[in-house]
DSSP file (Angstrom, degrees, kcal/mol; ACC not computed):
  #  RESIDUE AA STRUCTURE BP1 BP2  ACC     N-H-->O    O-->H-N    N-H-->O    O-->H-N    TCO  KAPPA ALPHA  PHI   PSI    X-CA   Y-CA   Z-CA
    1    1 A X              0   0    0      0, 0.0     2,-0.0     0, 0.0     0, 0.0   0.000 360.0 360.0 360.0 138.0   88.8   80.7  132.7
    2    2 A X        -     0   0    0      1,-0.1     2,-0.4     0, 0.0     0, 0.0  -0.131 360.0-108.9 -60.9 165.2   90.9   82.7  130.7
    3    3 A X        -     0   0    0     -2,-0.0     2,-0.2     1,-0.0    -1,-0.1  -0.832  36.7-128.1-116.9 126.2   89.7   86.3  129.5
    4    4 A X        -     0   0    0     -2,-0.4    -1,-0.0     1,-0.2     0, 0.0  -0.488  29.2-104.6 -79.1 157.5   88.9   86.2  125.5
    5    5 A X        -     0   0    0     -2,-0.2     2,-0.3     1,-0.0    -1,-0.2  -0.046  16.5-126.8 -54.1 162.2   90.5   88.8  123.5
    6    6 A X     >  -     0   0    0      1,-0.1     4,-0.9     2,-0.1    -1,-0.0  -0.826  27.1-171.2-118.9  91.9   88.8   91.7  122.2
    7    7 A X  H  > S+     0   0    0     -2,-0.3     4,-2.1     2,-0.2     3,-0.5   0.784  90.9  55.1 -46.8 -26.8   89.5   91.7  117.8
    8    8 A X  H >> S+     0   0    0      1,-0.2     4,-1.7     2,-0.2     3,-1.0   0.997 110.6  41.8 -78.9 -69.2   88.2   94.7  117.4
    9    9 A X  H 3> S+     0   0    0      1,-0.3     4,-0.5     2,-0.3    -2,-0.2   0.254 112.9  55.4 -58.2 -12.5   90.5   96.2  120.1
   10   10 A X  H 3X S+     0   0    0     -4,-0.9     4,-1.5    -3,-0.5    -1,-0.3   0.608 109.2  42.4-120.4 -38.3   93.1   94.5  118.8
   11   11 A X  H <X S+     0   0    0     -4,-2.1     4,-1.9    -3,-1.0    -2,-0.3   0.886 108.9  61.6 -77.5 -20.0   92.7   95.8  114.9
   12   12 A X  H >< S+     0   0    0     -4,-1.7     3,-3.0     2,-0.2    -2,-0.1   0.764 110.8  37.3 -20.4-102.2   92.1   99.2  116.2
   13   13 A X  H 3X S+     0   0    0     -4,-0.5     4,-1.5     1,-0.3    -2,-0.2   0.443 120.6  47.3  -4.3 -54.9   95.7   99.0  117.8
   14   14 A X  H 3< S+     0   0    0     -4,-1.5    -1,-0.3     2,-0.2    -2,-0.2   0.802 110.6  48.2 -75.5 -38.0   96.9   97.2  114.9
   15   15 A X  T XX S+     0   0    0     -3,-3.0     3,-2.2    -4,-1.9     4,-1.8   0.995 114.1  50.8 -78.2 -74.0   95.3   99.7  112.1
   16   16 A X  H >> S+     0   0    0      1,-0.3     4,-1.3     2,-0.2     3,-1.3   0.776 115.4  45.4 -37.5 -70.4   97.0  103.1  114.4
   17   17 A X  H 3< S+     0   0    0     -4,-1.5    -1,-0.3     1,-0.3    -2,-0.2   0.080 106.6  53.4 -90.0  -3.8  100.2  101.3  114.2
   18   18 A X  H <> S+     0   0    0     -3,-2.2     4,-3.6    -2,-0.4     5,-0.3   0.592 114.3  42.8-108.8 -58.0  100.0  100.4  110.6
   19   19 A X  H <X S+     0   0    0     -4,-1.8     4,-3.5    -3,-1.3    -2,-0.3   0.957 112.2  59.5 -76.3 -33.2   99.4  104.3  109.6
   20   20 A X  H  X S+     0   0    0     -4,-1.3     4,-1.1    -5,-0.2    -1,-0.2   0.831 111.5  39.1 -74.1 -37.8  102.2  105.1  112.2
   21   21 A X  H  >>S+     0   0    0     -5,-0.2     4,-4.6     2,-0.2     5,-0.6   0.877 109.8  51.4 -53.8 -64.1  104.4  103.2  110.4
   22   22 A X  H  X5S+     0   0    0     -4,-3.6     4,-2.4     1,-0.2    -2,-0.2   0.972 108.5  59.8 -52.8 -30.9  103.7  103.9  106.8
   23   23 A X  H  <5S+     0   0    0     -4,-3.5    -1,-0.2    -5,-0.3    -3,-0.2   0.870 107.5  45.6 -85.6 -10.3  104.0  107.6  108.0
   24   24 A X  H >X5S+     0   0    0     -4,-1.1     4,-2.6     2,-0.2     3,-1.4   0.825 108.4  57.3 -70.0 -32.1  107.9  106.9  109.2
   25   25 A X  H 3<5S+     0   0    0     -4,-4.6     7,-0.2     1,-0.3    -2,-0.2   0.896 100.8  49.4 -58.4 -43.5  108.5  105.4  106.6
   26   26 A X  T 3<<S+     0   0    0     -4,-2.4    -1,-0.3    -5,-0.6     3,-0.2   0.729 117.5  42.2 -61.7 -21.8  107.6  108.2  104.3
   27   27 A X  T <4 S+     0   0    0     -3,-1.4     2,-1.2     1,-0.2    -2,-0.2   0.787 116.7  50.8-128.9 -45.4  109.8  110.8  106.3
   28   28 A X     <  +     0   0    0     -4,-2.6     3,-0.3     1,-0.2    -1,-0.2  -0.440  57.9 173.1 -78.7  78.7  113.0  108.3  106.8
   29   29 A X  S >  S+     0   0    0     -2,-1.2     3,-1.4    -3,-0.2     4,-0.4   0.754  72.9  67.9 -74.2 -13.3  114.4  106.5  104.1
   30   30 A X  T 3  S+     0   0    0      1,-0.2     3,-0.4     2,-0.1    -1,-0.2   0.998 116.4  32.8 -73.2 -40.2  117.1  104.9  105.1
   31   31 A X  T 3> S+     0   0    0     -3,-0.3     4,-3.1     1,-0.2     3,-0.3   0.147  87.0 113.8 -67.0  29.2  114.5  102.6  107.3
   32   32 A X  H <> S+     0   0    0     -3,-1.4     4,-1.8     1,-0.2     5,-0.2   0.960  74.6  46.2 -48.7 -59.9  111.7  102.8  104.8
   33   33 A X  H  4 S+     0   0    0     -3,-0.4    -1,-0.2    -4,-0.4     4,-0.2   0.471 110.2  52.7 -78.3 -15.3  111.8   99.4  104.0
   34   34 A X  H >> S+     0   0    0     -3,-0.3     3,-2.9    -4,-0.2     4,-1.9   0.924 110.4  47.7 -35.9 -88.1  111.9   98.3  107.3
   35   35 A X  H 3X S+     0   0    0     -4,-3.1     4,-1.3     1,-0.3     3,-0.3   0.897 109.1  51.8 -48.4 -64.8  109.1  100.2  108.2
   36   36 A X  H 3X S+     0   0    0     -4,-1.8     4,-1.1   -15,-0.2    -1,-0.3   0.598 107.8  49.2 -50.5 -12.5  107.0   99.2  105.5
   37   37 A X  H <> S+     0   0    0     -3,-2.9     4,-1.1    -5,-0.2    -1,-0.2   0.986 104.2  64.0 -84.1 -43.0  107.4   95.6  105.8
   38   38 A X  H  X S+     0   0    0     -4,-1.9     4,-1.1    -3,-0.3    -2,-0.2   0.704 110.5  38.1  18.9 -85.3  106.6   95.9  109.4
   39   39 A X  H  X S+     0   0    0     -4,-1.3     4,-3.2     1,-0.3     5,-0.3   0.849 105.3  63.0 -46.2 -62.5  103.6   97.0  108.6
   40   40 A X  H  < S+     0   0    0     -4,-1.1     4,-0.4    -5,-0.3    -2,-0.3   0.714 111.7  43.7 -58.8 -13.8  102.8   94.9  105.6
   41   41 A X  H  X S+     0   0    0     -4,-1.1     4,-2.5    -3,-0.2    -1,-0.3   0.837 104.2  63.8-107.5 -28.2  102.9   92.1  107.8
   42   42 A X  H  X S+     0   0    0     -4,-1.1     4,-1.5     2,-0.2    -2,-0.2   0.958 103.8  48.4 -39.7 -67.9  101.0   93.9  110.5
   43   43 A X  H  < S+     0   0    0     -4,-3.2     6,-0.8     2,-0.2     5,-0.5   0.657 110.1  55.4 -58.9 -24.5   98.0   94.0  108.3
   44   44 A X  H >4 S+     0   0    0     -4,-0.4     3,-1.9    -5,-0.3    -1,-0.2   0.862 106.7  46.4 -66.5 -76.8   98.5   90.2  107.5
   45   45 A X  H 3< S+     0   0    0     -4,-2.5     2,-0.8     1,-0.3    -2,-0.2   0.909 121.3  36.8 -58.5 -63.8   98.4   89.0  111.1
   46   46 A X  T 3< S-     0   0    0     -4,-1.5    -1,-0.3     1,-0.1    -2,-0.1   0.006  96.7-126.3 -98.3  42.9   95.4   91.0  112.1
   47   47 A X  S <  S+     0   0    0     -3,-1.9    -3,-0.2    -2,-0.8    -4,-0.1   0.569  71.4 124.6  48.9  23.4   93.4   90.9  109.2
   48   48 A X        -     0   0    0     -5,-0.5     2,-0.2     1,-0.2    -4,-0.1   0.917  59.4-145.5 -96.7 -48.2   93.0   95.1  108.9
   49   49 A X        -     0   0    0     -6,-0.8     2,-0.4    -9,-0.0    -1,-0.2  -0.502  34.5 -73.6 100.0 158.9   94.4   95.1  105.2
   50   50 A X        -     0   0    0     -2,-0.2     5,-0.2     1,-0.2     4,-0.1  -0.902  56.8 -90.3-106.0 163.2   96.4   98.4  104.7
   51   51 A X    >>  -     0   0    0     -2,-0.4     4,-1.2   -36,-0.1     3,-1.0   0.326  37.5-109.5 -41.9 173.2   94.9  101.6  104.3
   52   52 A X  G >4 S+     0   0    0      1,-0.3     3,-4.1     2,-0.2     4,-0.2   0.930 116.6  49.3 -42.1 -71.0   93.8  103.1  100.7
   53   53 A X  G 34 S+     0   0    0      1,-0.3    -1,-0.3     2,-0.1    -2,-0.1   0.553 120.3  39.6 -56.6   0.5   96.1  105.6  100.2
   54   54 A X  G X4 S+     0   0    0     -3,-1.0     3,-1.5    -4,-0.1     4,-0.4   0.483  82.9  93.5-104.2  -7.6   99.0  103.0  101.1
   55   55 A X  T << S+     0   0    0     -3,-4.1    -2,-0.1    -4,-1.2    -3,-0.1   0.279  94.0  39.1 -87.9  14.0   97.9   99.9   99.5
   56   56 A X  T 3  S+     0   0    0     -4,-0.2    -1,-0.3    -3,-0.1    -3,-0.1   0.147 104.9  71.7-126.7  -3.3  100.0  100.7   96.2
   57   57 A X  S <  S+     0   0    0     -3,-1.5     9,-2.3     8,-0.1     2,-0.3   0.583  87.8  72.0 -90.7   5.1  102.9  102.1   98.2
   58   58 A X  B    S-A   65   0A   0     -4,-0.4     7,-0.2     7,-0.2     6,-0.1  -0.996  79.4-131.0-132.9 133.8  103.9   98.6   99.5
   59   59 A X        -     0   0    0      5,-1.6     7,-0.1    -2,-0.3   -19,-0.0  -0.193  22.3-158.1-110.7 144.3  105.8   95.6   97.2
   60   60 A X  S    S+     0   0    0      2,-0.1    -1,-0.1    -4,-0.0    -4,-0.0   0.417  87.3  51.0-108.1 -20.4  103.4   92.8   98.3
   61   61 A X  S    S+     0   0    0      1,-0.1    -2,-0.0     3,-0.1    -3,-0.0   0.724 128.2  11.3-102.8 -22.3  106.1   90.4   97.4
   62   62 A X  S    S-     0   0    0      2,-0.1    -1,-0.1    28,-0.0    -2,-0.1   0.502  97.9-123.9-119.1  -8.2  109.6   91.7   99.3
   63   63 A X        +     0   0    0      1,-0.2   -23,-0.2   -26,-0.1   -22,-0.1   0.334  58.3 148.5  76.1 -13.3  107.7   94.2  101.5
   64   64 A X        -     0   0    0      1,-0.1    -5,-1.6    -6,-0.1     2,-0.5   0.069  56.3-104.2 -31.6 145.9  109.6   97.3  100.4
   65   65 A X  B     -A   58   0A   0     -7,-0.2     2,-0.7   -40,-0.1    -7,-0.2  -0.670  34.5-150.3 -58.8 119.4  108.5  100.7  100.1
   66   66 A X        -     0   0    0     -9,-2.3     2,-0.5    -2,-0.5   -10,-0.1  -0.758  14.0-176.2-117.2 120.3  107.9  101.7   96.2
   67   67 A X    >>> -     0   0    0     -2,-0.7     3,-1.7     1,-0.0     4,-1.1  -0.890  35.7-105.1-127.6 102.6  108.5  105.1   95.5
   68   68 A X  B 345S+b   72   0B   0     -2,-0.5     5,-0.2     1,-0.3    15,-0.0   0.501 104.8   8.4  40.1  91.4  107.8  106.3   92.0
   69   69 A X  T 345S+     0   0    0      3,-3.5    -1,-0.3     1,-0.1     4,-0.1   0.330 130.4  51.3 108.7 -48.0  111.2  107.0   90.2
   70   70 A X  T <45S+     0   0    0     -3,-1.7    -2,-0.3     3,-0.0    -1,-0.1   0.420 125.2   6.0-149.9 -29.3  113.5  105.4   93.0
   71   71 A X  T  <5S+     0   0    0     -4,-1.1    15,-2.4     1,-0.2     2,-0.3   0.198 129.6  39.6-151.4   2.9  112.7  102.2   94.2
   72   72 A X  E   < -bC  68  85B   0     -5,-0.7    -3,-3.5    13,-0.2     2,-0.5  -0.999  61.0-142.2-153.7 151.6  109.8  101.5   91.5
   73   73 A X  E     - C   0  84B   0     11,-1.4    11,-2.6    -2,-0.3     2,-0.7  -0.980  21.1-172.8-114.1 130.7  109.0  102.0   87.8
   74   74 A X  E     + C   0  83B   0     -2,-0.5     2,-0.3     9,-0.2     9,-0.2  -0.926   9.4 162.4-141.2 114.6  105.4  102.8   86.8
   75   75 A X        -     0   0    0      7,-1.4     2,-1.1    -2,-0.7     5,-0.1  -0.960  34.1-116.1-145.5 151.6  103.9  103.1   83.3
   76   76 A X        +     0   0    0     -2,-0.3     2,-0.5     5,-0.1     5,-0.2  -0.466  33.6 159.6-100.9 135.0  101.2  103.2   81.8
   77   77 A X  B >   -E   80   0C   0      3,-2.5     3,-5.6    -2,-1.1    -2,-0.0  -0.963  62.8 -18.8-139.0 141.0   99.9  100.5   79.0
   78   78 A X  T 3  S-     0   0    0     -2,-0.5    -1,-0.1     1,-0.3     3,-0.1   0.461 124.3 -39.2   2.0  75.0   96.6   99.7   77.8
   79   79 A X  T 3  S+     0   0    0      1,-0.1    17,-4.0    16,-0.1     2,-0.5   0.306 117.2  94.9  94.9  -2.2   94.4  100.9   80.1
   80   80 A X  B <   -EF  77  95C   0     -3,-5.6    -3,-2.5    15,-0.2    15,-0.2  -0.883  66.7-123.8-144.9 147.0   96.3   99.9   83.2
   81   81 A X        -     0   0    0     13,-3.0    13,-0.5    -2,-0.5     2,-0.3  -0.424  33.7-160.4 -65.4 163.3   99.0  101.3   85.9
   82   82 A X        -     0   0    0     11,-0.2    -7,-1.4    13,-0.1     2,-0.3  -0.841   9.4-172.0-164.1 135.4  102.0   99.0   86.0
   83   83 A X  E     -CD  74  92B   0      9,-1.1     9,-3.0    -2,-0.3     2,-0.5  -0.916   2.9-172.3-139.1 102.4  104.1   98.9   88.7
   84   84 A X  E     -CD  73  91B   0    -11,-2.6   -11,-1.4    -2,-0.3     7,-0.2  -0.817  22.8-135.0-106.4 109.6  107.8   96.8   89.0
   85   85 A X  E  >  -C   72   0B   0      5,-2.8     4,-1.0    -2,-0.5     3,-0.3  -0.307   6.6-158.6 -36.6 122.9  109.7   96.5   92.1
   86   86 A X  T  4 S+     0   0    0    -15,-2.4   -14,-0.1     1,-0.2    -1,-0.1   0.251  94.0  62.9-104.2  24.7  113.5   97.3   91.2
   87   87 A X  T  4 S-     0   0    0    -16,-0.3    -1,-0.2     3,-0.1    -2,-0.1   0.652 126.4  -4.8 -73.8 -36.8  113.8   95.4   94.3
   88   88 A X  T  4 S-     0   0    0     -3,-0.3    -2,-0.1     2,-0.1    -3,-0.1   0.315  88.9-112.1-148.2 -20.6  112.5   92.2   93.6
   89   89 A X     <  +     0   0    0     -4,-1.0     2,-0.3     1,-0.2    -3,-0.1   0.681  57.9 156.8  86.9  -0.5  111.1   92.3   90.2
   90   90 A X        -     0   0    0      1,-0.0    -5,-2.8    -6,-0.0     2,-0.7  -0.487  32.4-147.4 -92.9 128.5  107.6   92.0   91.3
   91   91 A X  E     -D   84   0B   0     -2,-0.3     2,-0.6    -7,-0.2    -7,-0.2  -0.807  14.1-170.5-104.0  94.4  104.9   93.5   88.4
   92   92 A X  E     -D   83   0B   0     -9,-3.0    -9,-1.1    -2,-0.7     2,-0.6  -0.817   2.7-168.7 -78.7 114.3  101.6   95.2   90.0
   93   93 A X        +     0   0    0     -2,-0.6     2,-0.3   -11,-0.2   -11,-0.2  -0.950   8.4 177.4-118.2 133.5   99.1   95.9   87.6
   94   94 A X        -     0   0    0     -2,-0.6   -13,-3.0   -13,-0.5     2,-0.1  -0.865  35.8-104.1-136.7 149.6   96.2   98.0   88.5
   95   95 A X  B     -F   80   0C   0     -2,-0.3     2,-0.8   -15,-0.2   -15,-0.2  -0.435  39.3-122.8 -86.8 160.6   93.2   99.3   86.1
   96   96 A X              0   0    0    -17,-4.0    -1,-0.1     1,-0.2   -16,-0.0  -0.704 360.0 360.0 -92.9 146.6   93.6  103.0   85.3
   97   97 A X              0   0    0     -2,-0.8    -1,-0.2   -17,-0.0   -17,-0.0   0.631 360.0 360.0-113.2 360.0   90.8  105.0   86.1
């Protein structure tokens, strides 16, 4: 018989490798976007999600990195974050707290 995976062992692995990404990505930019899709697709195949503190920092629709100013625009309207890829066009709206 073949030997079942272990999922948890395998989103560990998948969750370390997900922050290990986002955190090159932050410190190289010319492979940010790389790295971050990387990732974003990491969290996809093994169900982990990405962490908090990244989970506005990644274009859910091109996978890019959006950094504030530079690769994204963010303002705030009635009541709510707004966030546009000036990659893709893609509009995240998030409630303001």
């Amino acid at each position: 018989m073949a030997k079942r995976r272990d999922k948890g062992e395998e989103r560990g692995i998948a969750t370390a490798r997900i922050r290990r990404l986002l955190d090159l990505a932050g410190r190289e930019p010319a492979y940010a976007d790389r790295y971050a899709s990387l990732a974003w697709r990491l969290a996809q195949r093994y169900q982990t999600g990405l962490p908090p503190e990244a989970k506005g920092r990644v274009c859910r629709a091109c996978g890019s990195l959006l950094v504030p100013g530079r690769t994204a625009t963010v303002r705030v309207s009635s009541g709510r974050v707004v966030s546009t890829c000036r990659g893709c066009g893609a509009i995240r709206r998030r409630p303001l707290r």
